[in-house]
N, C-alpha and C positions, 0 to 999 in steps of 0.2 A: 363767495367773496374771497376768491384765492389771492393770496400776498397783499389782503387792505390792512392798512394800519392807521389805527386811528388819527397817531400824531401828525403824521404827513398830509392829513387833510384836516389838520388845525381841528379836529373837535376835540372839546374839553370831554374829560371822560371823568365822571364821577362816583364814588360809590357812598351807599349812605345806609345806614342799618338800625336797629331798634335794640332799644336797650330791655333785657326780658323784661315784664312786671311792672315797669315803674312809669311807661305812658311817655318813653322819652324818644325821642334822635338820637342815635349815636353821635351825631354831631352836629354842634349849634351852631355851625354856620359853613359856609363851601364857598368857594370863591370860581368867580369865572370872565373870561374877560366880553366889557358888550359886543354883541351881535356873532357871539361864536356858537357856531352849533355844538350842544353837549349832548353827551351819554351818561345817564343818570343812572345806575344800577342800585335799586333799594331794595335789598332785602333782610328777612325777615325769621332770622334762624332760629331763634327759642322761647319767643313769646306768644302766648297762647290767643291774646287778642288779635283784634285784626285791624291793620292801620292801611292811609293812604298819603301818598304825597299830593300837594295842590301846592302851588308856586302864587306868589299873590303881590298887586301893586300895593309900594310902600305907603303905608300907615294903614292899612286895612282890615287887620289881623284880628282887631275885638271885632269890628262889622261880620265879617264875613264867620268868625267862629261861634259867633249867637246866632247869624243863619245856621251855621249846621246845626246847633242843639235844640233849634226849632225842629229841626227833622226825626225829632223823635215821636210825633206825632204826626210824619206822614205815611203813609200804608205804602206810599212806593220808595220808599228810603235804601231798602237793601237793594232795589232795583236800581237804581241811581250811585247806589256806591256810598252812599252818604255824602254825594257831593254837594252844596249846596247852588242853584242858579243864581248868580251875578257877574256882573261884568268885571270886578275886580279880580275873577283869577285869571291869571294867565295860561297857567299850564294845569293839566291835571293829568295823575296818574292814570293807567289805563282799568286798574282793577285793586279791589280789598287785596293785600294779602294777608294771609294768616300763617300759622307756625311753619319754617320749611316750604314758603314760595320767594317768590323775587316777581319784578316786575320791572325792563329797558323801560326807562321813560326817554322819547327823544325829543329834543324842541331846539330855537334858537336862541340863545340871553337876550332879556334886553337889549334895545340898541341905547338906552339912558344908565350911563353909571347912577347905582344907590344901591340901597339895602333893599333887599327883597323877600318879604317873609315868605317861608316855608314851615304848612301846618298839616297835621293829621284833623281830619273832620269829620270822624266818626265822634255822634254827638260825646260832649265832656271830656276828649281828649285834647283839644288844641289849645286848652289854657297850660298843658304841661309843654303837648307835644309840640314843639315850635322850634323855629332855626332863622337865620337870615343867609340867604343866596349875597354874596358881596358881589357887584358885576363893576367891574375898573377898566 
């Protein structure tokens, strides 16, 4: 992709990272505007767990993060990423990362301004790990 630049093709370009130890986002919340394509770069430079990003429609955030803590009794959980099946995510990251990965997450923002939670769903993380995507 010689001479692409993101800005000239209107994608929002994001980066997002984890705070070591404490089960957090580096940041509680991103802004982007509706229906623009983004470039999410989250990664994951010193914390030892392993987190994921899932983008999720607004109010959904206790449903959808008691699904995942149900997944810790299922046998195929690491298979699946700890992602949990419902229709309320929207986006999901491609893979766990753990200490020293990253992971391009690409997708389109919503086409509805609001707040749109963004959670880590490796089970018992997403009551800390949480953020809102703002889409204006």
């Amino acid at each position: 992709a010689t001479g692409f630049h993101p800005l000239s093709l209107g994608i929002g370009t994001l980066m997002l990272g984890v705070v070591p130890n404490v089960m957090q986002f580096d940041k509680k919340e991103l802004t982007v505007k509706a229906g623009q394509k983004v470039m999410l770069l989250f990664k994951n430079e010193k914390c030892a767990l392993q987190h994921n990003f899932i983008l999720l429609k607004p109010g959904t955030k206790d449903a959808v993060g008691a699904l995942a803590d149900k997944m810790l009794t299922d046998p195929q959980a690491l298979a699946k990423m700890y992602i949990p099946t419902s229709d309320d995510i929207l986006v999901k990251g491609n893979k766990l990362i753990g200490i020293g990965q990253s992971d391009l997450i690409e997708f389109t923002a919503p086409a509805e301004a609001g707040d749109y939670p963004y959670i880590c769903t490796f089970p018992g993380h997403w009551r800390l790990m949480n953020g809102v995507l703002k889409v204006r």
